[in-house]
ROTOR-366811 format. One record per residue (C-alpha): residue in one letter; x, y, z; residue number from 0. Coordinates in pm, 1 decimal, padded with zeros to 6 digits. Layout:
# ROTOR-366811
PT A X Y Z NUM;
...
# end
This chain:
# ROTOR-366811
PT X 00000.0 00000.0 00000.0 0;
PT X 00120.7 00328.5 -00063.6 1;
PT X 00261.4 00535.8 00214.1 2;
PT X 00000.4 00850.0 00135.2 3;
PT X -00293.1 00555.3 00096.5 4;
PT X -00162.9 00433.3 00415.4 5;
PT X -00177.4 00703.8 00631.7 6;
PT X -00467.2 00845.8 00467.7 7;
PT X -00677.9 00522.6 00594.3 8;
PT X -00550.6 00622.9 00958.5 9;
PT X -00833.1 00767.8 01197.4 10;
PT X -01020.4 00887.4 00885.8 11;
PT X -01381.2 00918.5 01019.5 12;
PT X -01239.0 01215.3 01266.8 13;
PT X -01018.4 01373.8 00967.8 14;
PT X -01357.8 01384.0 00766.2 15;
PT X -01557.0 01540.5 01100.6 16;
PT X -01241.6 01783.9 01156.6 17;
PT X -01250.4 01876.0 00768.8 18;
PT X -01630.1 01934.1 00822.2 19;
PT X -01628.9 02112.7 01103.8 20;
PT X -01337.5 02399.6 00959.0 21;
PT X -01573.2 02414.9 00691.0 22;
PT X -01864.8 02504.2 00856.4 23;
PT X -01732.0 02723.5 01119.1 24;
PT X -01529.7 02863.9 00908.4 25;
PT X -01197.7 02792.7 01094.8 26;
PT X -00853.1 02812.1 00919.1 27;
PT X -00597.2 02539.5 01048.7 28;
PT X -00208.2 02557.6 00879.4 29;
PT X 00028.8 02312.2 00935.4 30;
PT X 00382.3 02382.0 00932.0 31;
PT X 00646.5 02200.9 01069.4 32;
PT X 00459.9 01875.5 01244.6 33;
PT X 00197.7 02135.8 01406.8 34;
PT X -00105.3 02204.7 01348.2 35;
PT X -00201.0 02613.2 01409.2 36;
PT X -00501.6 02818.4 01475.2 37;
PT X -00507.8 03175.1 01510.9 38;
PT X -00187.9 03328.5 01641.2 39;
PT X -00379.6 03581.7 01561.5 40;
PT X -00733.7 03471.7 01529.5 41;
PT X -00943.6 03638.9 01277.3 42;
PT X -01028.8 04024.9 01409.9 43;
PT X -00789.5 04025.7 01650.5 44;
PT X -00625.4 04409.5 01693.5 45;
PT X -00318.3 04483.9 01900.7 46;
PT X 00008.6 04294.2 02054.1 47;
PT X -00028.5 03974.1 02124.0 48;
PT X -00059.4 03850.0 02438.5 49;
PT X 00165.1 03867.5 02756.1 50;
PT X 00388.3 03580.0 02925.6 51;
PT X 00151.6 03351.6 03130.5 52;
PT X -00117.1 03327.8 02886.2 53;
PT X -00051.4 02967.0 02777.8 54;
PT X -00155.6 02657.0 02898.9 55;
PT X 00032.5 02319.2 02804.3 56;
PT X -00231.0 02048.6 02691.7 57;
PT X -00083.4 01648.3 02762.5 58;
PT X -00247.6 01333.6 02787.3 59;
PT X -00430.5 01390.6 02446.0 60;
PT X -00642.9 01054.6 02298.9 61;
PT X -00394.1 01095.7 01963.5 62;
PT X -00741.4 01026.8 01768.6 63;
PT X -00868.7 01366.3 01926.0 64;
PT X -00879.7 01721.0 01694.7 65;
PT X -00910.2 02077.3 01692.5 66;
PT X -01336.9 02008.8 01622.9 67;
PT X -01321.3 01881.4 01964.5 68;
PT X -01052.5 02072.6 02151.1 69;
PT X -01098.5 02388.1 02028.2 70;
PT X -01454.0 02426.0 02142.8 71;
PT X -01382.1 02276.5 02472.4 72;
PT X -01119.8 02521.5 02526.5 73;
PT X -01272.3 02806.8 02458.9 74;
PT X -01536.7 02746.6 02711.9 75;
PT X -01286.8 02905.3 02988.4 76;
PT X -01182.0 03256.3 02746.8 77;
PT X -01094.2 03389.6 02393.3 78;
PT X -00824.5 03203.1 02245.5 79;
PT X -00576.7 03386.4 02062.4 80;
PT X -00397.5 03055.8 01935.1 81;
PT X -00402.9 02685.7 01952.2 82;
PT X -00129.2 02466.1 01855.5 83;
PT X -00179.3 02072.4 01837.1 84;
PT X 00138.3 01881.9 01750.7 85;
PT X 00072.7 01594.5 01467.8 86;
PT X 00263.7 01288.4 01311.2 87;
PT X 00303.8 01259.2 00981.7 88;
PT X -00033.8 00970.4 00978.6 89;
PT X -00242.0 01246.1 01076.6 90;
PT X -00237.8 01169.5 01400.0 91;
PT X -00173.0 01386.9 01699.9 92;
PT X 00135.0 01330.5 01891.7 93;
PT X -00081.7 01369.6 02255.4 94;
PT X -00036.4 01716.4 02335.3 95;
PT X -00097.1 02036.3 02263.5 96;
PT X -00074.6 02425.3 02353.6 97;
PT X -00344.7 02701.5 02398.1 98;
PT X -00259.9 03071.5 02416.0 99;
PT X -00539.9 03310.8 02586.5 100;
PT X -00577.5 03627.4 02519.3 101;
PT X -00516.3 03715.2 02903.8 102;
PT X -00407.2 03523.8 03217.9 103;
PT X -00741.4 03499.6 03373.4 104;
PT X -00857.6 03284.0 03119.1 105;
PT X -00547.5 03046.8 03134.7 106;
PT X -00552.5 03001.2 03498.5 107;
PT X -00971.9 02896.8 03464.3 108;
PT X -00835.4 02672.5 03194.8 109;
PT X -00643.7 02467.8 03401.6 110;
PT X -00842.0 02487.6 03713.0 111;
PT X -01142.9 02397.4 03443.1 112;
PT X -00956.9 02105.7 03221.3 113;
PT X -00679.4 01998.6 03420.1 114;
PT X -00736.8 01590.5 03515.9 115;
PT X -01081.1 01660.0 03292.8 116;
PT X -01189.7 01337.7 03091.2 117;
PT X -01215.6 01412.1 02743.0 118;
PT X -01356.5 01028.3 02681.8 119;
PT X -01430.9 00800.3 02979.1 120;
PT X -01124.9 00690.8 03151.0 121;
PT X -00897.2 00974.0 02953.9 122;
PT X -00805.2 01249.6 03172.6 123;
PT X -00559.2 01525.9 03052.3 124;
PT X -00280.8 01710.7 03159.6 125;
PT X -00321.6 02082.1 03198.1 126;
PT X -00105.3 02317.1 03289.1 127;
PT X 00079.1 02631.2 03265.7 128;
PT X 00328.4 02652.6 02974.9 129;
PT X 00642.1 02700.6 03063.1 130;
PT X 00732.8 02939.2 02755.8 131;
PT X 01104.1 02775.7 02713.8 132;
PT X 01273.0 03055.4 02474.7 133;
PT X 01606.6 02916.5 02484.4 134;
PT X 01809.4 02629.1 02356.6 135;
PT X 02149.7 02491.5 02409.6 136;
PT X 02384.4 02303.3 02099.1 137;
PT X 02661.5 02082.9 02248.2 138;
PT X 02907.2 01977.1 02009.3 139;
PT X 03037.3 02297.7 01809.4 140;
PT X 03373.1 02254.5 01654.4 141;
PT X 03612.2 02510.6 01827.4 142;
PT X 03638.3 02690.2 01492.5 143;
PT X 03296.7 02814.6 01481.7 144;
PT X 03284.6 03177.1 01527.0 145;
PT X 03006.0 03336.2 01719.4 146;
PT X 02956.1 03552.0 01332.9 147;
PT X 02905.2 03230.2 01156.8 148;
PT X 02667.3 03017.0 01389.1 149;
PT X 02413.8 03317.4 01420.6 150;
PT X 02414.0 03354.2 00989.7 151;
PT X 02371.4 02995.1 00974.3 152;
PT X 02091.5 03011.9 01229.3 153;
PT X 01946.9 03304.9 01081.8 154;
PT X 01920.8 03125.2 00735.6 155;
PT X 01718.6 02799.5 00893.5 156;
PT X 01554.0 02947.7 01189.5 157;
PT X 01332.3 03219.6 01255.2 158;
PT X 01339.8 03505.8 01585.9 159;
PT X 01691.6 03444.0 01649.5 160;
PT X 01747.2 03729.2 01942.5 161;
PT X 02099.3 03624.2 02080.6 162;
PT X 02367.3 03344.5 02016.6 163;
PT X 02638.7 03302.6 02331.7 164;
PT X 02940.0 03055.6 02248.5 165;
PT X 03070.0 02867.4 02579.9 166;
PT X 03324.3 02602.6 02608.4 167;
PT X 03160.1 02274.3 02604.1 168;
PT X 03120.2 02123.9 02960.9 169;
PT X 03125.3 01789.6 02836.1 170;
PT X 03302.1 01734.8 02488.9 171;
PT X 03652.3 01912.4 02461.3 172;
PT X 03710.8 02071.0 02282.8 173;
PT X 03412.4 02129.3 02168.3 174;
PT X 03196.0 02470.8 02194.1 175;
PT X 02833.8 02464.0 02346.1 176;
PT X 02592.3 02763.4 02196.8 177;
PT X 02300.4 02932.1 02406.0 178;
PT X 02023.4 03026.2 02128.2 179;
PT X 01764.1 03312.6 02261.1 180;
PT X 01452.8 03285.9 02070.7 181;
PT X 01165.7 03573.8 02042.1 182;
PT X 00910.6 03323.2 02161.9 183;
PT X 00843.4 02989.9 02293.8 184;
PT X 00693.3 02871.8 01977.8 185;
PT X 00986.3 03039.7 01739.6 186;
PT X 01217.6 02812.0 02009.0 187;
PT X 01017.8 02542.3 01942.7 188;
PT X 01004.9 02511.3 01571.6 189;
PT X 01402.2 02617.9 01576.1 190;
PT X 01452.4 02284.6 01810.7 191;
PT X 01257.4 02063.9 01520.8 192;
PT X 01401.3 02209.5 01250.5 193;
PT X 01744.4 02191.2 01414.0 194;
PT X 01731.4 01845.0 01502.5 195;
PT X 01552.0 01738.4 01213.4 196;
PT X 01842.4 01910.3 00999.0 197;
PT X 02073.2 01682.9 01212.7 198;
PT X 02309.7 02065.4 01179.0 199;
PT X 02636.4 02006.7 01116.0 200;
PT X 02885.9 02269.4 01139.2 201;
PT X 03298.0 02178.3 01053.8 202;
PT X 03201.9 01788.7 01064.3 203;
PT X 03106.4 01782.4 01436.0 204;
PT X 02782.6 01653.3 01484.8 205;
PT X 02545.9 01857.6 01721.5 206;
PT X 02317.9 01780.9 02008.4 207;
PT X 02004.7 02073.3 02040.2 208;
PT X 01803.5 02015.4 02384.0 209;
PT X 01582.7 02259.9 02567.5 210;
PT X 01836.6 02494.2 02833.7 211;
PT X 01854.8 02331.7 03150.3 212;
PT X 01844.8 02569.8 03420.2 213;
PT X 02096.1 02349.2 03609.4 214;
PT X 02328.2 02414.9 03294.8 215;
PT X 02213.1 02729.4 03273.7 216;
PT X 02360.5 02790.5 03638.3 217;
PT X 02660.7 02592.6 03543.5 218;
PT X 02743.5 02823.1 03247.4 219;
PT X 02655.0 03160.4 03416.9 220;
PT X 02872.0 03067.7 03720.4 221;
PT X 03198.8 02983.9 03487.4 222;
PT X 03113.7 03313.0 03289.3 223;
PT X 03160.0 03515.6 03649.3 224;
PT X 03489.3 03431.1 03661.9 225;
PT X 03753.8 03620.9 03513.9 226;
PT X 03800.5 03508.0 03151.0 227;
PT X 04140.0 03514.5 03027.5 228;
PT X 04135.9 03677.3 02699.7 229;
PT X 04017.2 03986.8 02992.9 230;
PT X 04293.0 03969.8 03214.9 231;
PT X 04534.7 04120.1 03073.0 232;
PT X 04942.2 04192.5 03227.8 233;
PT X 05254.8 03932.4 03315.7 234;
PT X 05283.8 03749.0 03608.2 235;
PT X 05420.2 04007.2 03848.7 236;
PT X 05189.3 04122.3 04140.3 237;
PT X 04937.3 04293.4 03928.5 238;
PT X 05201.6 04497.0 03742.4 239;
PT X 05113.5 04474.3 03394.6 240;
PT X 05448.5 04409.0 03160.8 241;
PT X 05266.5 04604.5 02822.0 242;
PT X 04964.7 04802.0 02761.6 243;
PT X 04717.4 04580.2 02832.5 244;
PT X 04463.1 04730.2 02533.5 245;
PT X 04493.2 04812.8 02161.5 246;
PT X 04428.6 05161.8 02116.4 247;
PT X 04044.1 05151.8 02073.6 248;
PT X 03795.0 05401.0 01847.0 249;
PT X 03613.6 05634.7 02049.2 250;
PT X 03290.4 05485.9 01917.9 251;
PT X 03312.5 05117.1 02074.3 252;
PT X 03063.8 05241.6 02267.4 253;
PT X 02824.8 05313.8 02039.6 254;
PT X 02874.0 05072.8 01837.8 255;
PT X 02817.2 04784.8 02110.8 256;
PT X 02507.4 04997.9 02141.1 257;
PT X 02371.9 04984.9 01819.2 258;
PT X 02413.4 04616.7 01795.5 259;
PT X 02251.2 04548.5 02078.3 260;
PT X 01983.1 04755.0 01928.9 261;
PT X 02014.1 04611.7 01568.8 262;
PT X 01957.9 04259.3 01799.2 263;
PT X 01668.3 04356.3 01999.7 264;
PT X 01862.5 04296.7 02264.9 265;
PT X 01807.3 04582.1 02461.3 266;
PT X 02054.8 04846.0 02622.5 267;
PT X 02360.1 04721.7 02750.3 268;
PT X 02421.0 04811.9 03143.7 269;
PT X 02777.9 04852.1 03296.0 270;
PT X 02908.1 04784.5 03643.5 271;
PT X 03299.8 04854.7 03664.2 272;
PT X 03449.6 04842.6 04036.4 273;
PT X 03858.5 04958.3 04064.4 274;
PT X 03975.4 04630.7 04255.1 275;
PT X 04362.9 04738.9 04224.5 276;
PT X 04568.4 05096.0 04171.5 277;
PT X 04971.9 05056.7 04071.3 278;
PT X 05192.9 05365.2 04200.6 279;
PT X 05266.1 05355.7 03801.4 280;
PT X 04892.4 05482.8 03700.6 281;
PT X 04768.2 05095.2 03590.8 282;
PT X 04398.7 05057.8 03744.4 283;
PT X 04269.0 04686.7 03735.9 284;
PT X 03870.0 04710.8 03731.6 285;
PT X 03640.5 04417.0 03782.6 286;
PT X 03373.7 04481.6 03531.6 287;
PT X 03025.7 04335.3 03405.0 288;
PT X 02791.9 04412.4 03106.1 289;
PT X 02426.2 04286.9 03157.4 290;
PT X 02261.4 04301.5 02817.8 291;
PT X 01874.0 04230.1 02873.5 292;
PT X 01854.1 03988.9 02615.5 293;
PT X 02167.1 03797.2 02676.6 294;
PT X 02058.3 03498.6 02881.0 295;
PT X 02387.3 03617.6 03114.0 296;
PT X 02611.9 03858.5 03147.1 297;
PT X 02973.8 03953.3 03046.0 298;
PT X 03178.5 03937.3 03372.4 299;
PT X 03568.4 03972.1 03381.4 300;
PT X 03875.7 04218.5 03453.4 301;
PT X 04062.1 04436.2 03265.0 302;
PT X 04356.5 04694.4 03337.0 303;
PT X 04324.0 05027.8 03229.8 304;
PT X 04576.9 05334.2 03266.2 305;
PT X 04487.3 05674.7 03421.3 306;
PT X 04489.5 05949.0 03241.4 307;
PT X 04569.9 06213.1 03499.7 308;
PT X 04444.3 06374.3 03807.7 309;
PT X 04107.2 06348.5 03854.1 310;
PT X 04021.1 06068.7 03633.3 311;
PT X 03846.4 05760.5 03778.9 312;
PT X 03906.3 05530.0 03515.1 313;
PT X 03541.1 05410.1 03499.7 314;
PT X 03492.0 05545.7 03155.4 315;
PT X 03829.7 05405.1 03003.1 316;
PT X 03745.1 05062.9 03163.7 317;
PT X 03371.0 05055.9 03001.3 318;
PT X 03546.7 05120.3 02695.9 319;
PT X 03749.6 04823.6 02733.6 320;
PT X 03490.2 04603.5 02854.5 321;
PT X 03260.1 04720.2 02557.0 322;
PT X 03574.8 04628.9 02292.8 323;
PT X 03542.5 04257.3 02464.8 324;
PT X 03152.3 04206.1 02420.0 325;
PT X 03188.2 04322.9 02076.0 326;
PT X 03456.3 04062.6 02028.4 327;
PT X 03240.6 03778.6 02199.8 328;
PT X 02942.5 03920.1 01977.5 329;
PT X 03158.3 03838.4 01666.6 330;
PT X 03132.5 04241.6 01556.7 331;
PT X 03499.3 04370.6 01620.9 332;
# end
């Protein structure tokens, strides 16, 4: 039998009542990606779409069951804004699903409403709040990839890229591991499919894509606090640096970390610079930090910096510094 005759003949009395159903209430469902998509937005919806909190994870689905049924039942609780129900390539679904509200009132009656609810006798579902995952981590980066070419390569294949942050591989030296930022939970989402679908390959090294643990997460954030090498700059004297410890440096670094970060979306970079260490010879060494609001942590490290003259602090020189560094982790110097 042919595979499309095959799968066709799968659950086919529900595809002909879901196929009904659209048509007489009019409802448009696209399919992109192995999910299935109302709304998002529905018809006559005006304004932003809705806020974190608004979506409620669906699990425990009868894999016969569809949006004629769901949809309906869901919307008993509060306007939806979108539904997403995740399918196999038979048609069927793949037991779960996702509805977005259009406000957080009608999420939380949705789950005190549905949650443990049997949707057929002796099938109770799953409901509760999404967690919204936006970012994803790739283990396995060859140690030639530059931060420049992952994000073009992710850009071409992926959609609401916000930030790409290379780390040294905690597991497979060595190896880089990448932190990909996504606009929203469902841009993450399709990225992770298409990613691992793609089976991405970058230099020959095969890569692994998984949701971010937070306990990596933690892991990562906590190396990144302490001082990176390519910051510390000087010999090996008692913090008596043996050359300038920075390239001369355009006047603009500034502004041009800026208008990345706003290029990005990222939001406006904050910096925190603290004078740790002053040399009799003018040489400040400044612990420094950059938080940049859509980085999923921030650039921590030190950096020596010489004073000017009377009266100068040193701050500004040392945020100049600092900024040359992001700009260098960001791929743009």
């Amino acid at each position: 039998v042919p595979p499309q005759t095959w799968t066709n003949s799968i659950n086919q009395a529900n595809k002909m009542a879901l196929l009904a159903w659209a048509k007489e209430t009019g409802t448009n469902l696209v399919q992109i990606n192995g999910q299935r998509r109302y709304g998002g937005p529905p018809p006559g919806w005006v304004g932003d779409p809705p806020p974190a909190g608004t979506e409620v994870f669906i699990g425990r689905l009868p894999q016969d069951m569809y949006e004629n049924a769901l949809i309906p039942l869901f919307q008993r609780v509060g306007k939806l804004y979108e539904f997403r129900l995740m399918m196999t390539f038979s048609g069927l679904n793949r037991g779960f699903a996702y509805a977005k509200y259009s406000n957080r009132r009608s999420a939380k009656e949705a789950i005190a409403a549905f949650h443990n609810f049997e949707v057929r006798e002796g099938c109770a579902i799953v409901v509760c709040r999404s967690t919204e995952k936006c970012e994803l981590s790739v283990d396995g980066l060859a140690a030639s990839v530059s931060q420049r070419e992952l994000e073009a390569t992710l850009r071409r294949v992926t959609e609401g890229v916000l930030s790409v942050t290379l780390y040294a591989s905690p597991s497979q030296k060595p190896a880089q591991l990448a932190v990909l930022k996504y606009s929203s939970h469902q841009a993450a989402a399709m990225a992770k499919k298409t990613l691992m679908e793609g089976n991405m390959r970058l230099d020959g090294v095969e890569t692994r894509v998984e949701w971010l643990n937070p306990d990596l997460k933690q892991k990562l954030q906590s190396c990144k606090e302490k001082p990176s090498p390519s910051w510390v700059q000087g010999g090996k004297g008692p913090g008596v640096p043996k050359q300038a410890p920075l390239s001369p440096v355009l006047p603009d670094t500034l502004d041009r970390l800026n208008a990345l970060c706003q290029r990005r979306c990222l939001g406006t970079p904050l910096f925190l610079t603290k004078c740790v260490q002053a040399n009799p010879n003018g040489w400040l060494r400044f612990w420094c930090r950059v938080v940049i609001p859509g980085c999923p942590v921030p650039f921590s490290g030190f950096t020596w910096v010489r004073q000017d003259g009377p009266g100068k602090s040193g701050h500004e020189e040392a945020k100049v510094a600092v900024a040359l560094q992001v700009l260098r982790m960001l791929g743009e110097s």
